[in-house]
PyMOL Python script that loads the backbone (N, CA, C, O; Angstrom):
from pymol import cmd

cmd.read_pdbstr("""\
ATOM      1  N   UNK A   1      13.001   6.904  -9.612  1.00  0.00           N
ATOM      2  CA  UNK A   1      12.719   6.521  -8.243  1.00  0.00           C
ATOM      3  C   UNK A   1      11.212   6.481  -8.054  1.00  0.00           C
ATOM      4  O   UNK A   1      10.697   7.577  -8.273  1.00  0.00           O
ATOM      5  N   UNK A   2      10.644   5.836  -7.821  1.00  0.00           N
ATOM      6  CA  UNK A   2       9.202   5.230  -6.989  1.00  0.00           C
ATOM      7  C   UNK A   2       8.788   5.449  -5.418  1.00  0.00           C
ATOM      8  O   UNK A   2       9.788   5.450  -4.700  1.00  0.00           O
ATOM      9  N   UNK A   3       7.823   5.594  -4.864  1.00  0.00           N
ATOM     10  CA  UNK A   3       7.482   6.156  -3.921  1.00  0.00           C
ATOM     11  C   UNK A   3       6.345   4.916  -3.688  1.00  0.00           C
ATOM     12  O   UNK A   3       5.761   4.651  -4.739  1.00  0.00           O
ATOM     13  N   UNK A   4       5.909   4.095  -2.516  1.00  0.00           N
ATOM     14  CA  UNK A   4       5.459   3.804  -1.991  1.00  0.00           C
ATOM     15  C   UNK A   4       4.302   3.876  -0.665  1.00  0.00           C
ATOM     16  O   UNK A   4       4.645   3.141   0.260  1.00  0.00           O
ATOM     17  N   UNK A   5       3.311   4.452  -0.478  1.00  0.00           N
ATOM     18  CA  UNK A   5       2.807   4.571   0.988  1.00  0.00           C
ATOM     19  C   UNK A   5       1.284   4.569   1.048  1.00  0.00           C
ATOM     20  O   UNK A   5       0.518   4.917   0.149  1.00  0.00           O
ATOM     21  N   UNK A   6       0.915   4.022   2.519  1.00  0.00           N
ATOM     22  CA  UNK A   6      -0.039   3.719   2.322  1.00  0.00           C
ATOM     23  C   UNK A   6      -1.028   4.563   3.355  1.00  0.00           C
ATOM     24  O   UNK A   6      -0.585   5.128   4.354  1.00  0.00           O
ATOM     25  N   UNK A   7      -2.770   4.572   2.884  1.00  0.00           N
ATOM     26  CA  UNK A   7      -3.936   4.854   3.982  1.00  0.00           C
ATOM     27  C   UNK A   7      -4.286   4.892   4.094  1.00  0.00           C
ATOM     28  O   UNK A   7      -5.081   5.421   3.317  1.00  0.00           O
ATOM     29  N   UNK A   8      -4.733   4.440   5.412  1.00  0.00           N
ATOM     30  CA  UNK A   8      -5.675   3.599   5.921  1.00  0.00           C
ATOM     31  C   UNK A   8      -7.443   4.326   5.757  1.00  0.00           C
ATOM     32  O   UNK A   8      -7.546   5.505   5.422  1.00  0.00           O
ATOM     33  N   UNK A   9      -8.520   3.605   5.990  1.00  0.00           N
ATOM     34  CA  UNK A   9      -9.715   4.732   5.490  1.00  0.00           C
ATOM     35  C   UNK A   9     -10.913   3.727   6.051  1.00  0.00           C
ATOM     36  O   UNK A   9     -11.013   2.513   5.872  1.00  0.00           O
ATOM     37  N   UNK A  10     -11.890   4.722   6.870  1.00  0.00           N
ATOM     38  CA  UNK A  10     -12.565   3.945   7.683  1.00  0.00           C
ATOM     39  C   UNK A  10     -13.623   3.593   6.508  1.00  0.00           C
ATOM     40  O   UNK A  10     -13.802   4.369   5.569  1.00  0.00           O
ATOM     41  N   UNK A  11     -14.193   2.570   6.613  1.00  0.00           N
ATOM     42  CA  UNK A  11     -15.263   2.031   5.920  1.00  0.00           C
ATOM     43  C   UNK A  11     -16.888   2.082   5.711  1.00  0.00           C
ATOM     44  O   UNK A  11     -17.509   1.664   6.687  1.00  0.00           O
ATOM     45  N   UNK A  12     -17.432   2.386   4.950  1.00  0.00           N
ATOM     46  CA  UNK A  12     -18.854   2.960   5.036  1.00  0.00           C
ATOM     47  C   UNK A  12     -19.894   1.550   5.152  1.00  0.00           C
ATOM     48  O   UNK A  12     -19.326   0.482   5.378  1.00  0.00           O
ATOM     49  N   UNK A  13     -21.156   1.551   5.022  1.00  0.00           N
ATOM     50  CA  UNK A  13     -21.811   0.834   5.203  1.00  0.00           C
ATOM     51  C   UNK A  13     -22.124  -0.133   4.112  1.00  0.00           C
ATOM     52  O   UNK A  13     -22.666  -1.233   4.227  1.00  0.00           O
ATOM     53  N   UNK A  14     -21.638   0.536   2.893  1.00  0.00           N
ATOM     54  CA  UNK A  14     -21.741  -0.170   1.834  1.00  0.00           C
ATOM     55  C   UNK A  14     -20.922  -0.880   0.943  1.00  0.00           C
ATOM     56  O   UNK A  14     -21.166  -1.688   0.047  1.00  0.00           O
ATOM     57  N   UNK A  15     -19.399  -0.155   1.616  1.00  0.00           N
ATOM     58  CA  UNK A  15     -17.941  -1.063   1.638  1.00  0.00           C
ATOM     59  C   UNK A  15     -18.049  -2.160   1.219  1.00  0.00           C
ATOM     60  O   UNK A  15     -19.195  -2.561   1.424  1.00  0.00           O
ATOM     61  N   UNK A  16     -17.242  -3.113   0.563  1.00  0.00           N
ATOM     62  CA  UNK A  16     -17.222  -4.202   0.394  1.00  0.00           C
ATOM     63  C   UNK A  16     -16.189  -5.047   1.538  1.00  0.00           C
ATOM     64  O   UNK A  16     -16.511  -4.786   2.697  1.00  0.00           O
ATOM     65  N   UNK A  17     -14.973  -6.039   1.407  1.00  0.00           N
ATOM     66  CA  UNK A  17     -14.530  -6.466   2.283  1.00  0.00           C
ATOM     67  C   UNK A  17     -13.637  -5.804   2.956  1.00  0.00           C
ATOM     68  O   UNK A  17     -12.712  -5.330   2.297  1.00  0.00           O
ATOM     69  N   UNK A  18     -13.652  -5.554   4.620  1.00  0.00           N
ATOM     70  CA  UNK A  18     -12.919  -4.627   5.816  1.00  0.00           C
ATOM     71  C   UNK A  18     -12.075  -5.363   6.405  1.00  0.00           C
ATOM     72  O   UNK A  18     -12.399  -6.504   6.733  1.00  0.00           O
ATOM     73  N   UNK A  19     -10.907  -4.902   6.646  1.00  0.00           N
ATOM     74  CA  UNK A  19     -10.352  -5.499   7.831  1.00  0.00           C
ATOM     75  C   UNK A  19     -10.217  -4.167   8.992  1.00  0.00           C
ATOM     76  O   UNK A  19     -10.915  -3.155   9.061  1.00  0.00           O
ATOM     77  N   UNK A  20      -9.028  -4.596   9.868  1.00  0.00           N
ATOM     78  CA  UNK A  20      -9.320  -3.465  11.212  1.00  0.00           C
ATOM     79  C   UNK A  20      -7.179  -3.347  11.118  1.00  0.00           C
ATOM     80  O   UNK A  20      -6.384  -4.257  11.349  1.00  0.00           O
ATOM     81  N   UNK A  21      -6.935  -2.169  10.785  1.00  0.00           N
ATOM     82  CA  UNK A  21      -5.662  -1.684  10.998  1.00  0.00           C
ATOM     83  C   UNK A  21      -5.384  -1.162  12.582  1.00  0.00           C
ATOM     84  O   UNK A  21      -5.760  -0.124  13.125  1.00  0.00           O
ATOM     85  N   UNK A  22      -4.656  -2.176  13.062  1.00  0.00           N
ATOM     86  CA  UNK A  22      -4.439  -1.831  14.487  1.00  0.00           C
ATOM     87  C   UNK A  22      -3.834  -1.181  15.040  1.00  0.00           C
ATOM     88  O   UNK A  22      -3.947  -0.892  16.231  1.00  0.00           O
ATOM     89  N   UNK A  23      -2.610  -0.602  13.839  1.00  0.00           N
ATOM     90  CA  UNK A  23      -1.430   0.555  14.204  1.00  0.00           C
ATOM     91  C   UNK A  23      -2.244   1.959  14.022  1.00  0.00           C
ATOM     92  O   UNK A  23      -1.879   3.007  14.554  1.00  0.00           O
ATOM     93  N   UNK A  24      -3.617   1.808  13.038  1.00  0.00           N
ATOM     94  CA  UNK A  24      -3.984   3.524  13.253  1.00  0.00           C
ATOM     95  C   UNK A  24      -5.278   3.108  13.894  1.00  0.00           C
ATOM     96  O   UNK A  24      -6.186   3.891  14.171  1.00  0.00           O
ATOM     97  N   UNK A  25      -5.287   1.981  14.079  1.00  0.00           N
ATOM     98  CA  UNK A  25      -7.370   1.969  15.147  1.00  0.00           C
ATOM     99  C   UNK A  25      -7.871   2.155  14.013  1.00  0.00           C
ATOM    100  O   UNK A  25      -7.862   3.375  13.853  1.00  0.00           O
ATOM    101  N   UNK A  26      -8.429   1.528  12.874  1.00  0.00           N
ATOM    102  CA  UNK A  26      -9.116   1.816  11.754  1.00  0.00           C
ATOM    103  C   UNK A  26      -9.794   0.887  11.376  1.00  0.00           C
ATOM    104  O   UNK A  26      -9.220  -0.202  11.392  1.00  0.00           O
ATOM    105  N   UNK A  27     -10.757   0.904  11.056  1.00  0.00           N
ATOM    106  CA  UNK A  27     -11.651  -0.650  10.556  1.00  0.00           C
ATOM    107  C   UNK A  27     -12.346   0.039   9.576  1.00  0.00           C
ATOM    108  O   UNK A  27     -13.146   0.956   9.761  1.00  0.00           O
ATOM    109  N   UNK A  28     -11.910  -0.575   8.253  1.00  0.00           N
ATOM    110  CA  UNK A  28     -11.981  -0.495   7.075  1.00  0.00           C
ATOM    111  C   UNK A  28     -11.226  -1.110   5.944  1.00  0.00           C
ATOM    112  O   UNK A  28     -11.008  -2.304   5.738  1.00  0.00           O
ATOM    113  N   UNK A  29     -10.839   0.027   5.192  1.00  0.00           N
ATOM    114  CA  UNK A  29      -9.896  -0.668   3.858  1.00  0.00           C
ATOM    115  C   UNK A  29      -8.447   0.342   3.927  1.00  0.00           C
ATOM    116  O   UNK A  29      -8.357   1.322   4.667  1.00  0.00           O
ATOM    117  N   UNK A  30      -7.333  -0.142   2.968  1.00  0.00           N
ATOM    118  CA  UNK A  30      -6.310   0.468   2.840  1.00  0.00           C
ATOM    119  C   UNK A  30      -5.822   0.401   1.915  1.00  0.00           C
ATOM    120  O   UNK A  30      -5.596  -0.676   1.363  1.00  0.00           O
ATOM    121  N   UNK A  31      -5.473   1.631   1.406  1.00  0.00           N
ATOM    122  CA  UNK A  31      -4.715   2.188   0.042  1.00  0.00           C
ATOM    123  C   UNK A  31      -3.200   2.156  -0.128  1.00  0.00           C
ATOM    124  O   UNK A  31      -2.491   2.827   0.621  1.00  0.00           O
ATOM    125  N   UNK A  32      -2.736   1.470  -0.999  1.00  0.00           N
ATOM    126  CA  UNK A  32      -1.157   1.654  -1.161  1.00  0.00           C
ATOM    127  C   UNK A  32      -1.210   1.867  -2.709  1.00  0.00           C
ATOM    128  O   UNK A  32      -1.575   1.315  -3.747  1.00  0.00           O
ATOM    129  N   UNK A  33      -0.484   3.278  -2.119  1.00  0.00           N
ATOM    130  CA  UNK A  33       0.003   3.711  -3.246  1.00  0.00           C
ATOM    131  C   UNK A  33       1.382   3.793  -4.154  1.00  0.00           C
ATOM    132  O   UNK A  33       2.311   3.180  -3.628  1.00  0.00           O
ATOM    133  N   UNK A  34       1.632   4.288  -5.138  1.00  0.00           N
ATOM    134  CA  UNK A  34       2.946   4.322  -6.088  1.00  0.00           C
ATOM    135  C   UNK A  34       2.973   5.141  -6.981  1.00  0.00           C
ATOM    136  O   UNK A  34       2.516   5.134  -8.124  1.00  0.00           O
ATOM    137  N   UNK A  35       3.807   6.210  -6.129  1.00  0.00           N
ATOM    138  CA  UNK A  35       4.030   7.708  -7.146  1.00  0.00           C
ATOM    139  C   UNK A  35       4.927   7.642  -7.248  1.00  0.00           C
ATOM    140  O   UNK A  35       5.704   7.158  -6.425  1.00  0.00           O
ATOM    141  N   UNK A  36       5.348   8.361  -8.896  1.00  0.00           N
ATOM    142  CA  UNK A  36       7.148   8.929  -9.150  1.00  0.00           C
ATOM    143  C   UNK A  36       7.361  10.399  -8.324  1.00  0.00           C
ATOM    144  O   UNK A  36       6.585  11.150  -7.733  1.00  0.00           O
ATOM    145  N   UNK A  37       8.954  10.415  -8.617  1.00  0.00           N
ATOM    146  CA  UNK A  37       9.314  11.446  -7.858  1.00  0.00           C
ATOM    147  C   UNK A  37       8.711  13.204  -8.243  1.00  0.00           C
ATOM    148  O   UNK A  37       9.039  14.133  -7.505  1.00  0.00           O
ATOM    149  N   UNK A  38       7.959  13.389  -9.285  1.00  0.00           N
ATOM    150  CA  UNK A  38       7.113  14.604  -9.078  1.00  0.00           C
ATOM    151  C   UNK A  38       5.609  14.432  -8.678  1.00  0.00           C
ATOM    152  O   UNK A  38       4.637  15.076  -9.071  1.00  0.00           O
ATOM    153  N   UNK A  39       5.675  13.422  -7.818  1.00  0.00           N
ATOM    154  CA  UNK A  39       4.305  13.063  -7.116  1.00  0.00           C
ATOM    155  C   UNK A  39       3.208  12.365  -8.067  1.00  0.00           C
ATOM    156  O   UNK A  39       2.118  12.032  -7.603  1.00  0.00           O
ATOM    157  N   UNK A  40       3.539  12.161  -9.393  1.00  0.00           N
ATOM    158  CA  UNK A  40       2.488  11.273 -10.461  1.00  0.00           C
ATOM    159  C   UNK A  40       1.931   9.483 -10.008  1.00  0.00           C
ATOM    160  O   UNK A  40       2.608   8.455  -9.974  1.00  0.00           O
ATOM    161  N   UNK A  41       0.655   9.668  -9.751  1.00  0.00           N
ATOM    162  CA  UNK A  41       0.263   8.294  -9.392  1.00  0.00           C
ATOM    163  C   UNK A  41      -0.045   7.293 -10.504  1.00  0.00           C
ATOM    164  O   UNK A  41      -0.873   7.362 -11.413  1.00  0.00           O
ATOM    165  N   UNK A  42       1.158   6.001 -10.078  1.00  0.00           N
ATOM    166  CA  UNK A  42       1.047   5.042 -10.962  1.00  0.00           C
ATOM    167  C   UNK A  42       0.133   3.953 -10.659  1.00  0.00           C
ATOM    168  O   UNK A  42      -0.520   3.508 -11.602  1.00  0.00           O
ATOM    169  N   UNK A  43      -0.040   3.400  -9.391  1.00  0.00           N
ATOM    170  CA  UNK A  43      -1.057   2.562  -9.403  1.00  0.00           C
ATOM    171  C   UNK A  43      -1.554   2.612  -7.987  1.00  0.00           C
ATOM    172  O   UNK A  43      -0.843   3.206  -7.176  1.00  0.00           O
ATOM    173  N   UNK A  44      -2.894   1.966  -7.499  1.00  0.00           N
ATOM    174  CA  UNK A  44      -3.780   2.172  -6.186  1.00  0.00           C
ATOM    175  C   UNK A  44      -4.127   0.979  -6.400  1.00  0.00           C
ATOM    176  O   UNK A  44      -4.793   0.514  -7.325  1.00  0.00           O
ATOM    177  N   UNK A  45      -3.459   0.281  -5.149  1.00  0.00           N
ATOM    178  CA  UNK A  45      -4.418  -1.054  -4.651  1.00  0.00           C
ATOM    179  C   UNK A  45      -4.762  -0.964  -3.410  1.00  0.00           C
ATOM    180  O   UNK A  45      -3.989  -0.819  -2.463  1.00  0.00           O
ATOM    181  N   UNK A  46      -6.523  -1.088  -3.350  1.00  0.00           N
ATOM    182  CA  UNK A  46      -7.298  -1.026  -2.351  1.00  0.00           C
ATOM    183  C   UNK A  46      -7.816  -2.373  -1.653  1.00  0.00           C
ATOM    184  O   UNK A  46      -8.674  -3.073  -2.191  1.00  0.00           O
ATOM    185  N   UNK A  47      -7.425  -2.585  -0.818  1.00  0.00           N
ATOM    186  CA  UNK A  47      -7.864  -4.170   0.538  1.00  0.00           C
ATOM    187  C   UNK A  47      -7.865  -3.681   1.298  1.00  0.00           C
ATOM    188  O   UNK A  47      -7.505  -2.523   1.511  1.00  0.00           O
ATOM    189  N   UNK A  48      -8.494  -4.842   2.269  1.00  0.00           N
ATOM    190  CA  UNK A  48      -9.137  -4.772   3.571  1.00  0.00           C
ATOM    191  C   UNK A  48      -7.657  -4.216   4.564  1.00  0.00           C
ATOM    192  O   UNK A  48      -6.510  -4.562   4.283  1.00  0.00           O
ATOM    193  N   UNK A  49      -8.010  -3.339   5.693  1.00  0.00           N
ATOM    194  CA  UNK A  49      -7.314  -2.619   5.732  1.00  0.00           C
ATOM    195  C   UNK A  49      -6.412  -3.420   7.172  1.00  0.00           C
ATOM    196  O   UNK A  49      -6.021  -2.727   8.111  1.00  0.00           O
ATOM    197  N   UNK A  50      -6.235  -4.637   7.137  1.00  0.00           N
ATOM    198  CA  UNK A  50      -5.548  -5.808   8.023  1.00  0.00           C
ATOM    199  C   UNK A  50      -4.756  -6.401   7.548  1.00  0.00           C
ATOM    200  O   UNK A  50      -4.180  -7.384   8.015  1.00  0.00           O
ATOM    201  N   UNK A  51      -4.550  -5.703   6.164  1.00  0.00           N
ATOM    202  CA  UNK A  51      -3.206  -6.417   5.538  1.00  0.00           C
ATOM    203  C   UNK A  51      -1.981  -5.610   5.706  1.00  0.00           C
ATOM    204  O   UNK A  51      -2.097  -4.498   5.192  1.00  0.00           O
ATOM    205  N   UNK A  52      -0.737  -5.853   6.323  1.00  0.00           N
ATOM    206  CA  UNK A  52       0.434  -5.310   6.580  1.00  0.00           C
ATOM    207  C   UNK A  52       1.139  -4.250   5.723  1.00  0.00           C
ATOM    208  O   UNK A  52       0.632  -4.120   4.609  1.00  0.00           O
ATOM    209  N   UNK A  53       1.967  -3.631   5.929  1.00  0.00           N
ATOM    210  CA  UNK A  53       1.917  -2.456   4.638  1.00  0.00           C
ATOM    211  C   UNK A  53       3.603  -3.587   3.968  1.00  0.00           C
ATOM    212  O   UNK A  53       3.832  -3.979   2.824  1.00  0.00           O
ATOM    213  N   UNK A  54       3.908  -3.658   4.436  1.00  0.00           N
ATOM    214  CA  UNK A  54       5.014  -5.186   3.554  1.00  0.00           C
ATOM    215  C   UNK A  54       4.669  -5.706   2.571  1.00  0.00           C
ATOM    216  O   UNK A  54       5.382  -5.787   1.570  1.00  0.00           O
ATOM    217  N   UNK A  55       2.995  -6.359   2.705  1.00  0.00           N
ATOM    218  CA  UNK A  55       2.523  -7.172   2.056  1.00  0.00           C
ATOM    219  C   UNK A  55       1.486  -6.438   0.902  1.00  0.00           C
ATOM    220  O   UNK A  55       1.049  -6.990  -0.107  1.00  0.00           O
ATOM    221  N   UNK A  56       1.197  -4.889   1.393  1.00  0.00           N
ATOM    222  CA  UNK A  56       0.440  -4.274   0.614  1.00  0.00           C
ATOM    223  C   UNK A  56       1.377  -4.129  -0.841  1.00  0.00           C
ATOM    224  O   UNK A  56       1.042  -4.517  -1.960  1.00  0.00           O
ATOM    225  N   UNK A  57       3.104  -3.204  -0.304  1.00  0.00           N
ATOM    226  CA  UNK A  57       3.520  -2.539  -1.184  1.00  0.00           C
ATOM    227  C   UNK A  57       3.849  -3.704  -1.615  1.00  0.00           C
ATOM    228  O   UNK A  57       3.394  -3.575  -2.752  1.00  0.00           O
ATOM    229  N   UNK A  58       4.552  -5.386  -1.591  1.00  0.00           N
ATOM    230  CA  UNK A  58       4.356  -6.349  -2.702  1.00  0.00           C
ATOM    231  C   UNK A  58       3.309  -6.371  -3.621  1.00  0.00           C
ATOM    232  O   UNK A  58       3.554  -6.213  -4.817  1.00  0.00           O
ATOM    233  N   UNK A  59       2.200  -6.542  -3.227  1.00  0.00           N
ATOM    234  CA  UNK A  59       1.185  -5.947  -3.904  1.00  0.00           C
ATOM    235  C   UNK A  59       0.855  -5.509  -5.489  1.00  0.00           C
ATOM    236  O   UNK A  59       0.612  -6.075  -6.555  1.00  0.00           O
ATOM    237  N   UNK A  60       1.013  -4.022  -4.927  1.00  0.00           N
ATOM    238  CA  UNK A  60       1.470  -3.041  -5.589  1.00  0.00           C
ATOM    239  C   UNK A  60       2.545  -3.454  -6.499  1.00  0.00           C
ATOM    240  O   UNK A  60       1.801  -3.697  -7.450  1.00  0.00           O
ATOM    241  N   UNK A  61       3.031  -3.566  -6.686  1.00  0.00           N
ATOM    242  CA  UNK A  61       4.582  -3.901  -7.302  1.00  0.00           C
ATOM    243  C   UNK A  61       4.448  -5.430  -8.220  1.00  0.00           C
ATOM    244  O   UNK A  61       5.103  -5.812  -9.190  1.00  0.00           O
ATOM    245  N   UNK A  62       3.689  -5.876  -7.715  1.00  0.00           N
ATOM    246  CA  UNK A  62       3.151  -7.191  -8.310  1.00  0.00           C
ATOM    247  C   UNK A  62       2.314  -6.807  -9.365  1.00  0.00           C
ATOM    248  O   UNK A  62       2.409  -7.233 -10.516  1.00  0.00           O
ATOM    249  N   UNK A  63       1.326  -5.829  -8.874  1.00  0.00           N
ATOM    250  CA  UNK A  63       0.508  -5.560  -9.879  1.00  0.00           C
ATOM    251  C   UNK A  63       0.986  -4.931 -11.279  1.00  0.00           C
ATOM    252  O   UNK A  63       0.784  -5.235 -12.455  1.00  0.00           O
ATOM    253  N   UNK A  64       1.733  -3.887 -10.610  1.00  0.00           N
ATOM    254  CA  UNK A  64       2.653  -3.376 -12.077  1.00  0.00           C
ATOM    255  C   UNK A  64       3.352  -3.652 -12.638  1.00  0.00           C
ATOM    256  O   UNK A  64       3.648  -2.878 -13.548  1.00  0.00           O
ATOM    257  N   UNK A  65       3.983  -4.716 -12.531  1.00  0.00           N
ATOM    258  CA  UNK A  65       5.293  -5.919 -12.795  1.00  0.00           C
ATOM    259  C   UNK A  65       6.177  -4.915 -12.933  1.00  0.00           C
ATOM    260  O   UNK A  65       6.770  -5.117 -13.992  1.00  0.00           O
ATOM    261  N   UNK A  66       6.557  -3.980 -12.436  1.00  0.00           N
ATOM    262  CA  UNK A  66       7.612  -3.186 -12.582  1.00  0.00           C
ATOM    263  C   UNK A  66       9.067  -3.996 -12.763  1.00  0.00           C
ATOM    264  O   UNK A  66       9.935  -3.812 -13.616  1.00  0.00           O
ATOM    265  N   UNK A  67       9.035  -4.771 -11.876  1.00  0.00           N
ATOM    266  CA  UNK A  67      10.347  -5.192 -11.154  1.00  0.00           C
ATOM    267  C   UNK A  67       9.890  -6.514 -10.778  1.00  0.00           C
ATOM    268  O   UNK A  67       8.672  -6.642 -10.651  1.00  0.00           O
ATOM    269  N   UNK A  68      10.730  -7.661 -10.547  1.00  0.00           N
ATOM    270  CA  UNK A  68      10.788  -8.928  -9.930  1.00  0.00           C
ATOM    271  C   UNK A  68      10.892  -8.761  -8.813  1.00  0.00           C
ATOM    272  O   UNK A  68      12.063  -8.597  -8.471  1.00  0.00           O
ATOM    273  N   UNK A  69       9.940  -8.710  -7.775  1.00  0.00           N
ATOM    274  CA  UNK A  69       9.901  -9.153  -6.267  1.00  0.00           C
ATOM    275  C   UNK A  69      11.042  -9.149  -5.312  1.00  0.00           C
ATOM    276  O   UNK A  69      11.236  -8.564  -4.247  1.00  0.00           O
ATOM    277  N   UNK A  70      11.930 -10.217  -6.226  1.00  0.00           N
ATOM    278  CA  UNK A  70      13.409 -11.214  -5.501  1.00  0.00           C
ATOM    279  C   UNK A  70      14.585 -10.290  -5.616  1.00  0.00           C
ATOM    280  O   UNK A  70      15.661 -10.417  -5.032  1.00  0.00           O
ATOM    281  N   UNK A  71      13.991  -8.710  -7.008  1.00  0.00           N
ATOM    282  CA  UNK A  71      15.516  -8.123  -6.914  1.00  0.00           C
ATOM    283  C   UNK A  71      14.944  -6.616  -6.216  1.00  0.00           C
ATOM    284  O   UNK A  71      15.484  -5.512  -6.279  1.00  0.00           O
ATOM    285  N   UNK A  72      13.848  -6.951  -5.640  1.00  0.00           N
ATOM    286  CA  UNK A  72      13.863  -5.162  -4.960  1.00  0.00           C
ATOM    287  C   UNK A  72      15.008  -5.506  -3.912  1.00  0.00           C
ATOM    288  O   UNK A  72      15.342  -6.576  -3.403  1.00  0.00           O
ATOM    289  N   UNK A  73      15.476  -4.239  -3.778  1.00  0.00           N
ATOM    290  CA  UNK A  73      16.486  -3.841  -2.572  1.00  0.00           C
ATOM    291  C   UNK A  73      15.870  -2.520  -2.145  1.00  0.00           C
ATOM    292  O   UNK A  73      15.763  -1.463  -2.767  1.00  0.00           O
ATOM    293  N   UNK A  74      15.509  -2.848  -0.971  1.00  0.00           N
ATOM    294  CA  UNK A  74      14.944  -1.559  -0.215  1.00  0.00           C
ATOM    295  C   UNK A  74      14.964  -1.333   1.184  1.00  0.00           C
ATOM    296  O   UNK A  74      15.179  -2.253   1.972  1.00  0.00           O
ATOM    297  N   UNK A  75      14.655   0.370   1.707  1.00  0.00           N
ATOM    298  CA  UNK A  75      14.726   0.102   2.513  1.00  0.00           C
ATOM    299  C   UNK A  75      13.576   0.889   3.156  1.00  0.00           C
ATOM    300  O   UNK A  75      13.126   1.933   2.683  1.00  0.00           O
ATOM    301  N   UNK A  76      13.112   0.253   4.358  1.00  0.00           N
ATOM    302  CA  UNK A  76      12.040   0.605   5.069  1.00  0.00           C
ATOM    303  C   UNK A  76      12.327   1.929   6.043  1.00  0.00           C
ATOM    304  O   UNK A  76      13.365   2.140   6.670  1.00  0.00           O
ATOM    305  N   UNK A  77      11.087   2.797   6.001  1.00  0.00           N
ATOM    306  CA  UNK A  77      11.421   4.042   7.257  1.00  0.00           C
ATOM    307  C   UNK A  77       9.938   4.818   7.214  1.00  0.00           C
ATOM    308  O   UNK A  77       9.369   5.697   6.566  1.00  0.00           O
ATOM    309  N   UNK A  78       9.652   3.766   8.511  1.00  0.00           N
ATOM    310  CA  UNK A  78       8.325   4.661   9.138  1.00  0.00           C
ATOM    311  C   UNK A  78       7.295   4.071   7.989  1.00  0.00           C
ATOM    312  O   UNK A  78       6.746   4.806   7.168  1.00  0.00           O
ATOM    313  N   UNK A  79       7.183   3.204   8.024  1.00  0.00           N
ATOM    314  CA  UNK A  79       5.941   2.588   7.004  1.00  0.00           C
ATOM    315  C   UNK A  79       6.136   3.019   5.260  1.00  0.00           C
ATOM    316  O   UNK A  79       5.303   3.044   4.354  1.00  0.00           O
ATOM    317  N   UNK A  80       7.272   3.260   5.269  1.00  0.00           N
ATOM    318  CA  UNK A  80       7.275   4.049   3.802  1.00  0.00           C
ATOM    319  C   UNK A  80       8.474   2.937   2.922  1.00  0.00           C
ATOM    320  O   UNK A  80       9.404   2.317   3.439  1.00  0.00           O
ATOM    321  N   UNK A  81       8.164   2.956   1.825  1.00  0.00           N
ATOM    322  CA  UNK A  81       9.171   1.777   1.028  1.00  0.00           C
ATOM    323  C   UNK A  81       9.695   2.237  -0.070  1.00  0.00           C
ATOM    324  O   UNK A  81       8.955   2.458  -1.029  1.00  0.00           O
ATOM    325  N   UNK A  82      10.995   2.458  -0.144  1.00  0.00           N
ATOM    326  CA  UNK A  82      11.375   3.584  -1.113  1.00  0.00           C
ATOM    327  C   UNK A  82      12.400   2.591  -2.012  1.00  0.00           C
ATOM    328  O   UNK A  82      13.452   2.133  -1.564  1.00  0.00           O
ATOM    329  N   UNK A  83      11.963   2.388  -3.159  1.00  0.00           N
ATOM    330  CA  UNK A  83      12.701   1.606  -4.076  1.00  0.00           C
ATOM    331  C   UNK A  83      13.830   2.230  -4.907  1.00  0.00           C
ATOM    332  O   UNK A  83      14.466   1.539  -5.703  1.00  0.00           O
TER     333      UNK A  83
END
""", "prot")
cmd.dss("prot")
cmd.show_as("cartoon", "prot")
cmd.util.cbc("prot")
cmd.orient("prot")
């Protein structure tokens, strides 16, 4: 089992590209992450923090080719994506 979630992190002056997360008031970047079930982190993708957490944890999941996109079955609760 895989663990999904993401957060949000205000941006310094020397940041590279920001967006503005409107569900936590944040203008910066955002982290989605992917840990197994004894909390081990498999991968961190960091963007501007205006990208949806839907589109983050594709992302994520893209990046690791874990799995094909078309056969996750999941389900969403409270921003969290539990595969």
């Amino acid at each position: 089992t895989l663990f999904i979630d993401s957060q949000s992190a205000k941006g310094t002056r020397t940041s590279g590209s920001k967006g503005y997360d409107a569900g936590k008031k944040v203008k910066g970047t955002k982290r989605h992450l992917l840990v197994d079930t004894i909390g081990l982190l498999l991968c961190v993708v960091v963007h501007p923090a205006n990208i949806q957490d839907r589109d983050g944890a594709k992302l994520v999941l893209e990046n690791e080719q874990l799995i094909d996109i078309d056969q996750v079955s999941a389900t969403v609760t409270m921003s969290h994506l539990v595969c």
